[in-house]
C-alpha positions in Angstrom: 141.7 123.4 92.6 143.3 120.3 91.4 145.0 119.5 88.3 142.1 118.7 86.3 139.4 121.0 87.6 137.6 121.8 90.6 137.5 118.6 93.1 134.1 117.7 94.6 133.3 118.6 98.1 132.6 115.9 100.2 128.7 117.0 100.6 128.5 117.3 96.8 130.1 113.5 96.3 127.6 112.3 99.2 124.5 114.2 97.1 126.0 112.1 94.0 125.9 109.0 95.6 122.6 109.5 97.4 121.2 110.8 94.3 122.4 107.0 92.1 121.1 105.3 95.1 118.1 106.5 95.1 117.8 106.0 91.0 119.3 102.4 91.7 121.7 103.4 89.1 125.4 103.0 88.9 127.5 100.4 91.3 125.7 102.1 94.7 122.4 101.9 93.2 122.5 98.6 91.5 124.6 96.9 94.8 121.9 98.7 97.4 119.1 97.5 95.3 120.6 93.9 95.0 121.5 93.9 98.9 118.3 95.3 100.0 115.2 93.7 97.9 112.2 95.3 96.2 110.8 96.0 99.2 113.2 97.6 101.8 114.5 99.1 98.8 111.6 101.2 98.2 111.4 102.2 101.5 115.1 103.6 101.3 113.8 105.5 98.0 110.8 106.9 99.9 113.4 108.4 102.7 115.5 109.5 100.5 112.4 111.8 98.9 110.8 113.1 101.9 114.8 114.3 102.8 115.0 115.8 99.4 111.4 117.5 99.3 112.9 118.9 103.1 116.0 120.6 101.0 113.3 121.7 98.1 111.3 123.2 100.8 114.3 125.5 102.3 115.1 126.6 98.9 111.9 127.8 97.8 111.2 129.2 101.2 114.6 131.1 100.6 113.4 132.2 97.1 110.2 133.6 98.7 107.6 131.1 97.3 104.2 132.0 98.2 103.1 129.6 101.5 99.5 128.4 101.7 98.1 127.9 105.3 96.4 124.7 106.2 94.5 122.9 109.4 96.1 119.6 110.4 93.2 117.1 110.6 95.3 113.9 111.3 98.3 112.6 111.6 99.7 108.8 111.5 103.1 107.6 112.2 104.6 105.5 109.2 108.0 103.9 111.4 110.2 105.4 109.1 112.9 107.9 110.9 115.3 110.4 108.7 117.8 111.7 110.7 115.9 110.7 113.9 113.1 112.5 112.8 110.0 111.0 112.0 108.0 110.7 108.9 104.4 111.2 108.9 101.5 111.0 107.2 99.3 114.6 107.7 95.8 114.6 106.1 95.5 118.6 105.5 92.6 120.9 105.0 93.4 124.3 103.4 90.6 127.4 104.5 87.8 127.2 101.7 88.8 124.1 100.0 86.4 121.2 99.7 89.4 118.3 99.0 91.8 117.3 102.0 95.4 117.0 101.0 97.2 114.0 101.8 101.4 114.5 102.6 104.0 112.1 103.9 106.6 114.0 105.4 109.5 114.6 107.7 108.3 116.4 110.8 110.7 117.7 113.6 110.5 115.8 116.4 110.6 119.3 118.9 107.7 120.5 116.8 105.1 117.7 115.6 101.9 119.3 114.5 98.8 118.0 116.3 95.0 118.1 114.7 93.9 121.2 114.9 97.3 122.9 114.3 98.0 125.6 111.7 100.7 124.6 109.4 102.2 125.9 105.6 102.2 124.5 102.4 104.1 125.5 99.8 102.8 124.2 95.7 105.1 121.7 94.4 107.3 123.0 91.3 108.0 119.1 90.5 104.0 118.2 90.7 101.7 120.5 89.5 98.4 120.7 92.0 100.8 119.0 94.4 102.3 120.5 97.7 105.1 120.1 100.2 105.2 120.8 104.0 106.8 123.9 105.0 106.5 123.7 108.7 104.4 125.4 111.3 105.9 129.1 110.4 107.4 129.3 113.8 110.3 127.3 113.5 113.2 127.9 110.7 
């Protein structure tokens, strides 16, 4: 503990930084966004979402949110890469639903689903109606 309080852990300053980044707020924000252009910029923005709905997924998955099962019924490659894994965009049809659901996401790269695949979704607290991918139930 320092003088003035508790000092921020390294992860917490990095989530900080990520977080005005992502905003385009503050000096790391307003220099990435300046740096970077409209475009590329967004695409940094979209990254840094499907990372953080990845983290919102473990947590609610750790709280015991209810999982909704789904068939994979296609999936596209968008370029993008987080961590080396891709990003993907999965067309999804839940059992007895009439409406497909449309997700990009971060997919392992040991464990991309296929069409025909069983995978989980798990309802959006941020987006009401909305979901998130929560894997294929095997993996942690």
């Amino acid at each position: 503990m320092g003088i003035f309080g508790r000092r921020k852990s390294r992860e917490e300053r990095a989530a900080e930084i990520v977080g005005k980044v992502a905003s385009g707020k503050g000096f790391y924000g307003r220099t990435t966004r300046a740096f970077l252009g409209e475009s590329d910029f967004a695409r940094v923005q979209q990254s840094i979402g499907a990372y953080n709905s990845g983290l919102d997924v473990q947590q609610l998955l750790a709280a015991g949110a209810p999982t909704v099962p789904a068939t994979v019924v296609s999936i596209g490659d968008t370029g993008k890469l987080v961590n080396f894994d891709p990003v993907v965009d999965l067309v999804l049809q839940p059992p007895g639903a009439a409406d497909r659901i449309t997700l990009q996401t971060i997919v392992s790269k040991l464990r991309i689903p296929r069409p025909g695949d069983q995978v989980l979704l798990i309802a959006d607290p941020a987006r009401p109606g909305g979901y998130l991918y929560a894997g294929d139930g095997v993996t942690p």
